[in-house]
C-alpha positions as CSV (number, residue, x, y, z in Angstrom):
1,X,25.6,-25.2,6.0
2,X,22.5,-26.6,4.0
3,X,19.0,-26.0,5.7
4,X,15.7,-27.0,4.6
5,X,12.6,-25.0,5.2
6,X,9.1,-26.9,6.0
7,X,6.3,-25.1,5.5
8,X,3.7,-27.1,7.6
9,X,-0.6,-26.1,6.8
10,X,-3.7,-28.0,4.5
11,X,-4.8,-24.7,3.7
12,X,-1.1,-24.0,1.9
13,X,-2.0,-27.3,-0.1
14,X,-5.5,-25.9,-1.3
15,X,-3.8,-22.7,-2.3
16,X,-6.1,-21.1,0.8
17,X,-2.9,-19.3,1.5
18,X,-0.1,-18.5,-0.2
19,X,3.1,-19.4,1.4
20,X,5.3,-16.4,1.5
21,X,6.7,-17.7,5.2
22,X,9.1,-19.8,2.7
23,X,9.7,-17.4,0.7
24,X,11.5,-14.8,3.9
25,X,13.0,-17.6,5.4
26,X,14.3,-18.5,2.4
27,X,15.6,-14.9,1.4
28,X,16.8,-14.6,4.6
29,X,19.3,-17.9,4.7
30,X,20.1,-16.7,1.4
31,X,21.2,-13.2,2.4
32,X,23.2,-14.8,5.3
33,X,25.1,-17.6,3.1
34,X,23.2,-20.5,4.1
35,X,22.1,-23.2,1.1
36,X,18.5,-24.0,0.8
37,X,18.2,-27.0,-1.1
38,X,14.5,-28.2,-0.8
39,X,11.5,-26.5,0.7
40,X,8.5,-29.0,1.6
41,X,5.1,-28.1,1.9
42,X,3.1,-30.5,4.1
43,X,-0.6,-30.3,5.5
44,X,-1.8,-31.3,8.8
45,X,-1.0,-34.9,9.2
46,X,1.2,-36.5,11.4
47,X,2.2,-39.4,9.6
48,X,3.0,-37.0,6.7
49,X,4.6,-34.3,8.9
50,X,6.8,-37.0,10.2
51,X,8.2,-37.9,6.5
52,X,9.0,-34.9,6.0
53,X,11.0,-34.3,9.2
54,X,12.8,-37.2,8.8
55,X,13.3,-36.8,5.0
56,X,14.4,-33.3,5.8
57,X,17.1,-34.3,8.8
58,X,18.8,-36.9,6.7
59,X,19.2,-34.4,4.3
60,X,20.3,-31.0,5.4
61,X,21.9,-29.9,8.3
62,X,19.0,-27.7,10.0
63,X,15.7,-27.7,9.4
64,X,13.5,-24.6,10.4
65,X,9.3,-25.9,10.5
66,X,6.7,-23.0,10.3
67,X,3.2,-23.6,11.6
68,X,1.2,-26.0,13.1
69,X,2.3,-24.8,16.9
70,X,-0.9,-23.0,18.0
71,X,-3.1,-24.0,20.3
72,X,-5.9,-25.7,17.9
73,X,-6.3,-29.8,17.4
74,X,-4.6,-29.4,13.6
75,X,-1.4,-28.0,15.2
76,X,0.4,-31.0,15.8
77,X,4.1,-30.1,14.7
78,X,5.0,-30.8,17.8
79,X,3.8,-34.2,18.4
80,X,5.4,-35.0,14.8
81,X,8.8,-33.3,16.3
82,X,8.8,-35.6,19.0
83,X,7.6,-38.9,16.6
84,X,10.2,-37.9,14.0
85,X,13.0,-38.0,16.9
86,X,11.6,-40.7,19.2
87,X,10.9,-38.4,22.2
88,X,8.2,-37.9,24.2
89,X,6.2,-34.3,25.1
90,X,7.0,-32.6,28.0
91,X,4.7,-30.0,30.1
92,X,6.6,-26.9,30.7
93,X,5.0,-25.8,33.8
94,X,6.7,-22.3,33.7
95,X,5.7,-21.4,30.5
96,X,1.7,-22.4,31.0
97,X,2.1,-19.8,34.0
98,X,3.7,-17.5,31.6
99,X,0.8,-18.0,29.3
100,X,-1.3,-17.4,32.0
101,X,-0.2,-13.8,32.6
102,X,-0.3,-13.0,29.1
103,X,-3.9,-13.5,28.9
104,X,-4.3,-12.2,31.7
105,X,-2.4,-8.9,31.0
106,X,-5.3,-8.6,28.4
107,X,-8.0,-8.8,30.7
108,X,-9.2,-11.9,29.1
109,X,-9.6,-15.7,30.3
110,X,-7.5,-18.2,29.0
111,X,-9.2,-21.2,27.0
112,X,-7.3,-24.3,28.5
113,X,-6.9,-25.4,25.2
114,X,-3.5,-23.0,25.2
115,X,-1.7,-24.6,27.7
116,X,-0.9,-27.3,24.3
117,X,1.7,-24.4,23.3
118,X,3.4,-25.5,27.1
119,X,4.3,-28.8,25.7
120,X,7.7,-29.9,23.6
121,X,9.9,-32.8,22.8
122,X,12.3,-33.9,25.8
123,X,15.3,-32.1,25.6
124,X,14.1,-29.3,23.4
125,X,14.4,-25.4,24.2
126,X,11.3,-23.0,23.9
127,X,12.5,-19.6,21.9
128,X,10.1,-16.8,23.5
129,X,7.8,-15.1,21.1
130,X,7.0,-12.2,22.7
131,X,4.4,-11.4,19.6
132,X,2.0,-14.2,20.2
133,X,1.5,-17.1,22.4
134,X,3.3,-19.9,20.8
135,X,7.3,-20.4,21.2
136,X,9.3,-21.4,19.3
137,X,10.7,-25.0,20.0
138,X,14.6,-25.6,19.4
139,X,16.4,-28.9,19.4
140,X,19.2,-30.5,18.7
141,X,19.0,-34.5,17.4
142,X,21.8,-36.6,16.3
143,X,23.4,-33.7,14.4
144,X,20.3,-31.9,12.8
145,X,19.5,-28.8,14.0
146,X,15.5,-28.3,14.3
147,X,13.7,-25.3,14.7
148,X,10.0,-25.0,15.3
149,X,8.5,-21.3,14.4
150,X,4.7,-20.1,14.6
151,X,3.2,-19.7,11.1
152,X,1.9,-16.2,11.6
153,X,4.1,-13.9,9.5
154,X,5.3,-11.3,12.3
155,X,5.7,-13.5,14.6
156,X,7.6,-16.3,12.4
157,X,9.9,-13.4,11.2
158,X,10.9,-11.7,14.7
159,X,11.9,-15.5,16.0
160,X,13.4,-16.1,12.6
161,X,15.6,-13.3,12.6
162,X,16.0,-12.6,16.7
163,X,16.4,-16.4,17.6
164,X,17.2,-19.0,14.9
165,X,19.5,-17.2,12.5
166,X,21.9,-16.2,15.2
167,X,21.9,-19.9,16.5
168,X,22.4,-21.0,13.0
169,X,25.3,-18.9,12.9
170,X,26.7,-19.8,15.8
171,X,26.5,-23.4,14.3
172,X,27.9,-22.5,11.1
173,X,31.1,-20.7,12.5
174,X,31.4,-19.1,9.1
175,X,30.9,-15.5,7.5
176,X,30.3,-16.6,4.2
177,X,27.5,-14.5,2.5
178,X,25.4,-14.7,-0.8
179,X,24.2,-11.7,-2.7
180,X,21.8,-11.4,-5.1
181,X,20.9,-8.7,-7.8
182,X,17.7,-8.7,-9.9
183,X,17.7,-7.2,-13.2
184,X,14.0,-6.0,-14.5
185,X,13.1,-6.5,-18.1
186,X,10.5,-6.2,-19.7
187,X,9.5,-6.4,-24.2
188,X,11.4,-9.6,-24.6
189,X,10.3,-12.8,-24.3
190,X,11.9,-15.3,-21.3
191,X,13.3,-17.3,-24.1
192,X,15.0,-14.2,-26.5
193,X,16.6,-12.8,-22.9
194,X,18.2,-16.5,-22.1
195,X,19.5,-16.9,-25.8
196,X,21.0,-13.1,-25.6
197,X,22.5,-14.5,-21.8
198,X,23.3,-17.8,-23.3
199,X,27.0,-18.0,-22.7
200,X,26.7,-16.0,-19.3
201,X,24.3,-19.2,-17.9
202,X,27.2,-21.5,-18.1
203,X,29.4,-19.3,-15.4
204,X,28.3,-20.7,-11.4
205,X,30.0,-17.9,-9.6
206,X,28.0,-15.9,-10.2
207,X,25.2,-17.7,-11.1
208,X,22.3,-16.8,-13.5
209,X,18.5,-17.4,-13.2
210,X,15.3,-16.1,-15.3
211,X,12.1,-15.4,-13.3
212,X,8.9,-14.4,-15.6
213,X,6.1,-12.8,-14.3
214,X,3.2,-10.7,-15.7
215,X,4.9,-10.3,-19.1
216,X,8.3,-9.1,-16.8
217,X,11.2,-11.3,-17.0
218,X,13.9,-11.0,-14.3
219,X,17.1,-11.8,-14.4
220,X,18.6,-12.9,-11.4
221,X,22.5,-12.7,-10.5
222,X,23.4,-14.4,-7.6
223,X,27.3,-14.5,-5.9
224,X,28.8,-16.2,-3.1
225,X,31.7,-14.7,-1.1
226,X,32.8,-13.9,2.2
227,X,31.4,-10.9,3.0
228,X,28.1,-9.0,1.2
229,X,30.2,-6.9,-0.2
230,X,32.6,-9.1,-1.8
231,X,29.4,-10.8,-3.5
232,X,28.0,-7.5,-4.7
233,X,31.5,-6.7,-6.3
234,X,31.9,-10.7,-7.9
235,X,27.8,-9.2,-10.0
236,X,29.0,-6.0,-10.6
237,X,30.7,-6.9,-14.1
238,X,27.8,-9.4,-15.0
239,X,25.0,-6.6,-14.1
240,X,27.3,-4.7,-16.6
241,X,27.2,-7.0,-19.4
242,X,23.5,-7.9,-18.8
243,X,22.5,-4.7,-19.3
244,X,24.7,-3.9,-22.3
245,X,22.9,-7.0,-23.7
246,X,19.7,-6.6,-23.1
247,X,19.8,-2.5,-23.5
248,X,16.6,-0.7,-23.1
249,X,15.2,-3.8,-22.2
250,X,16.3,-3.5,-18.6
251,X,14.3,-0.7,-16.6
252,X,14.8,-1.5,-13.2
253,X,16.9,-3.9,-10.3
254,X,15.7,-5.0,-7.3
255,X,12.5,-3.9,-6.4
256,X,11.8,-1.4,-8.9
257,X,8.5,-1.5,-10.5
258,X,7.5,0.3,-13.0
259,X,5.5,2.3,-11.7
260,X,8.1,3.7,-9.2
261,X,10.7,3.9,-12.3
262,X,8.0,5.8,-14.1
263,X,7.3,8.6,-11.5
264,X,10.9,9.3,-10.5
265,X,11.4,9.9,-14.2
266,X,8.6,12.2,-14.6
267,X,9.4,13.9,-11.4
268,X,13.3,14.1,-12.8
269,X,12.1,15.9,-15.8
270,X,9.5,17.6,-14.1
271,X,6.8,16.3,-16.4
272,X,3.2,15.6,-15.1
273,X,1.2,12.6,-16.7
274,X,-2.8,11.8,-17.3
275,X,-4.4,8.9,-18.9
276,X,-7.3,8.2,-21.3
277,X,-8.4,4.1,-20.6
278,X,-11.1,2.3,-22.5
279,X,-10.4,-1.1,-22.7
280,X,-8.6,-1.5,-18.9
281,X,-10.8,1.2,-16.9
282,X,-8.6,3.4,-14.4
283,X,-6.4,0.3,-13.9
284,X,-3.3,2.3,-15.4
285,X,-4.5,5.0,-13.3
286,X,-4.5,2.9,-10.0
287,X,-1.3,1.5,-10.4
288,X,0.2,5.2,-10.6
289,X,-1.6,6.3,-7.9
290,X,-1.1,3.6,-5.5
291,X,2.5,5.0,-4.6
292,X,2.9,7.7,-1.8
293,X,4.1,11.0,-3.5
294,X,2.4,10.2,-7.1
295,X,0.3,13.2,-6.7
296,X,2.9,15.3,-7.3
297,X,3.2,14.3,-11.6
298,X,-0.3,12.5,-11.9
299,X,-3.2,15.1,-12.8
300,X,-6.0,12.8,-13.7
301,X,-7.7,10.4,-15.9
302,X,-10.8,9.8,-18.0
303,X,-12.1,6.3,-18.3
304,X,-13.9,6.1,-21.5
305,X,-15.5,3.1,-21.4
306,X,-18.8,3.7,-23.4
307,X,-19.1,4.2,-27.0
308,X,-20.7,7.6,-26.8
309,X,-17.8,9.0,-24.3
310,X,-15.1,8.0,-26.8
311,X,-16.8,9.5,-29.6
312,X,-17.4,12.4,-27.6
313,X,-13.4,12.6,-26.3
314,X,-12.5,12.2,-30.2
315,X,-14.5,14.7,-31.3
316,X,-16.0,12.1,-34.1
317,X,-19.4,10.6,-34.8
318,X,-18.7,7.0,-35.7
319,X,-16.5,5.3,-33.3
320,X,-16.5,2.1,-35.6
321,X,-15.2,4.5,-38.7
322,X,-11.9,5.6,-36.9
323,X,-8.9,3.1,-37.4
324,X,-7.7,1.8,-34.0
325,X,-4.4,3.0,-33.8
326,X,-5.9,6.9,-35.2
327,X,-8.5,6.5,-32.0
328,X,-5.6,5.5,-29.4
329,X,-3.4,8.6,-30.3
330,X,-6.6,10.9,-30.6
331,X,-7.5,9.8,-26.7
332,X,-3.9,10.5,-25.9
333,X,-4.0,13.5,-27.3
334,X,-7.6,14.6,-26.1
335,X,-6.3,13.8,-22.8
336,X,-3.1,15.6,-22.7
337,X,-4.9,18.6,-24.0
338,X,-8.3,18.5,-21.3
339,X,-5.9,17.4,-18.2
340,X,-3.3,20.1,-19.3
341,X,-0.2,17.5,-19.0
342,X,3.0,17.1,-20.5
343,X,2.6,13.1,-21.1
344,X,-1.1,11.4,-21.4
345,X,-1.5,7.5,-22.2
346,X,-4.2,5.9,-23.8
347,X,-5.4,2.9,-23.9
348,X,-8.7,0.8,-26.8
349,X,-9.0,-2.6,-27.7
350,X,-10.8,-5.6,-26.9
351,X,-9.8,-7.6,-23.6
352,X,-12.3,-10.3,-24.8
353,X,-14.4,-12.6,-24.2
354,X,-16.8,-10.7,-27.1
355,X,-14.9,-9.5,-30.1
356,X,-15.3,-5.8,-30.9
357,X,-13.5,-4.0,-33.4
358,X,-10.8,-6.6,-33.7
359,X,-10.1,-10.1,-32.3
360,X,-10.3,-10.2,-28.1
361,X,-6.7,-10.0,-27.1
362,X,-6.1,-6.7,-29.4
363,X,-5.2,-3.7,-27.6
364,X,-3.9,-0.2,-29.1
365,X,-1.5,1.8,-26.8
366,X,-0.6,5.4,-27.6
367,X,1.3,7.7,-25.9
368,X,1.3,11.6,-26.4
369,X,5.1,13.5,-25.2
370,X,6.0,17.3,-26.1
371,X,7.4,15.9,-29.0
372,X,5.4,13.4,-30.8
373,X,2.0,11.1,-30.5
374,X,2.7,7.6,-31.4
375,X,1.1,4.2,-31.2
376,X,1.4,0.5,-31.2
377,X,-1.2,-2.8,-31.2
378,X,-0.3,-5.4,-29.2
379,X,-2.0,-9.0,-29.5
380,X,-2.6,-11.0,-25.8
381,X,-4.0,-14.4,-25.5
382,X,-6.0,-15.7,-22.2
383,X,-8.8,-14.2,-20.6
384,X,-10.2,-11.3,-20.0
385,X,-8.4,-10.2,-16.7
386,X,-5.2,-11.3,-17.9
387,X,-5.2,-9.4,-21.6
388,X,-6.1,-6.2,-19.1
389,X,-3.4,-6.6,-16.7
390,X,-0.7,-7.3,-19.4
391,X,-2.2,-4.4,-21.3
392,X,-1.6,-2.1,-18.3
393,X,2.0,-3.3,-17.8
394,X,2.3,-2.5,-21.5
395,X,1.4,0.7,-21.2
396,X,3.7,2.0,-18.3
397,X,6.5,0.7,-20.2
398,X,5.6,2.2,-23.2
399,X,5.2,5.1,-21.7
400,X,9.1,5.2,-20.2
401,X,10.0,4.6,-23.3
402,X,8.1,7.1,-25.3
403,X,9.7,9.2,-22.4
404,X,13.1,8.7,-23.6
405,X,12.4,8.6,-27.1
406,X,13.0,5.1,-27.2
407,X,10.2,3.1,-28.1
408,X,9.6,3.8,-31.5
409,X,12.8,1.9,-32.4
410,X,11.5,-1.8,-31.8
């Protein structure tokens, strides 16, 4: 069964908000065996909206709409629902009374504007959302399955789940599931993983894809079969051969940061960790510390951001004298040594836009273990914000790796 997913708001067009409705709707098809071939994106016009309908029906054989079925003047999917199929809006007099109650049940007034969410095309179904006011509208039209849901996350998701994939199912009288496994990277580029995967890309069952993302690259595997499990054994041997290609590449699957792959490996070795930042200030530190349970291996970290306070960490009294790569480990090592831990990482450099010591874009990462203190300069291009969060990517990577005693091999 193919099903398209329209994603219906102006403010989704001027980037206002970002559409992740698509994005669980389409994960959850996905996970069910269902093809997604298109997702639109339409604002708030009705001669638009029904285009896209219509485009949509001739095309797949469900459609499931998200937004525009509030109770304001721009939510007019359902007047485009009933244009697209030639059918006029109905008042459903027992739901107005059932909106009715649940204002009421909040000891607040109703504006009469609501009673909008009581209309729907002739011959549709109302799907109750019992997280909101707005129902979901279902309908069937010369072999299309429609499906109207709210565009407010929770409540798109529990009608989603409770009320149109069952139907969809029922349609579908099939079992057939897709499974997906994505395989984290990171220190290669997009292009060096595809040509190391080149031969593997050919292969449709399973299937291969390549997401990047903030210097990441993903590598997607992605089987059809009858069951989940069926699926998940048809990626097992590819998952194997990706990751014998790729080798210490790969750090993680699914959704494994690194941040989470970083503490488990401290806490499996019983290690505790601190950092020394300059040139990305604490934001290494946050992205530890934003996980429940990190308290456990991180101790602390200085931000040295002034001249003076990285002289003073290093003990020296001409920051501009010390090479780069001599500062890094000395912070590292400075910072292992005040914050009493087994691993510190240190970050200097220039994130831009004013050069400093070297070209904006140059950033020094060293790492200090039990066993050594090492470091390594990495060049970034764009601006400032992005050289900083690529920089603190870097630096939890390198620091898994200096773990492992890994990274000073490429």
């Amino acid at each position: 069964m193919i099903v398209e997913v329209i994603a219906v708001g102006t403010e989704l067009l001027l980037g206002q908000i970002v559409n992740t409705n698509a994005g669980f709707i389409g994960s959850m098809l996905a996970e069910r065996g269902f093809d997604a071939h298109f997702h639109q994106t339409v604002g708030d016009n009705l001669e638009r909206m029904v285009e896209a309908i219509d485009t949509a029906s001739r095309r797949a054989d469900a459609v499931i709409i998200t937004g525009g079925i509030g109770p304001t003047q721009d939510d007019i999917t359902r007047e485009a629902l009933a244009a697209a199929t030639g059918r006029e809006l109905v008042f459903n007099d027992d739901y107005a009374d059932r909106l009715r109650k649940w204002w009421s049940s909040r000891g607040a007034t109703m504006p009469e504007n609501n009673l909008r969410q009581a209309t729907h095309p002739a011959g549709s179904e109302l799907m109750i959302n019992p997280r909101g006011s707005a129902p979901g509208i279902a309908l069937e039209h010369e072999g299309t399955s429609l499906f109207c849901v709210p565009g407010v996350p929770a409540e798109m998701e529990f009608l989603v789940v409770n009320e149109v994939l069952p139907r969809l199912a029922r349609l579908a009288g099939t079992d057939q599931a897709i499974a997906s496994r994505l395989i984290r990277t990171w220190g290669r580029s997009e292009s060096g993983v595809a040509e190391a995967l080149d031969d593997l890309y050919e292969a449709t069952n399973p299937s291969i894809a390549f997401l990047a993302s903030a210097s990441e690259i993903k590598v997607r595997v992605t089987a059809k079969a009858a069951t989940v499990k069926e699926a998940m054994a048809l990626i097992e041997p590819v998952e194997l051969e990706v990751r014998a290609r790729l080798g210490d590449s790969v750090f993680g699957v699914d959704d494994e940061t690194i941040e989470r792959v970083l503490l488990d490996l401290l806490a499996e070795r019983e290690y505790t960790i601190g950092t020394a930042e300059s040139v990305t200030g604490g934001m290494v530190t946050a992205r530890l510390t934003d996980l429940p349970g990190s308290s456990a291996v991180v101790k602390g970290g200085l931000i040295a951001y002034d001249s003076q306070l990285k002289q003073d960490l290093l003990g020296v009294e001409d920051i501009s004298r010390v090479v780069e790569e001599t500062a890094a480990k000395q912070m590292a090592d400075g910072a292992r040594e005040l914050l009493g831990v087994d691993i510190a990482v240190a970050l200097t450099g220039s994130a831009g836009p004013t050069p400093l010591e070297k070209p904006p874009g140059t950033i020094v990462i060293a790492v200090a273990t039990p066993e050594d203190t090492r470091a390594r300069e990495i060049k970034y291009t764009g601006d400032r914000e992005r050289v900083r969060v690529f920089a603190t990517t870097a630096a939890l990577h390198l620091t898994r790796l200096a773990i492992l005693g890994r990274w000073w091999n490429g």
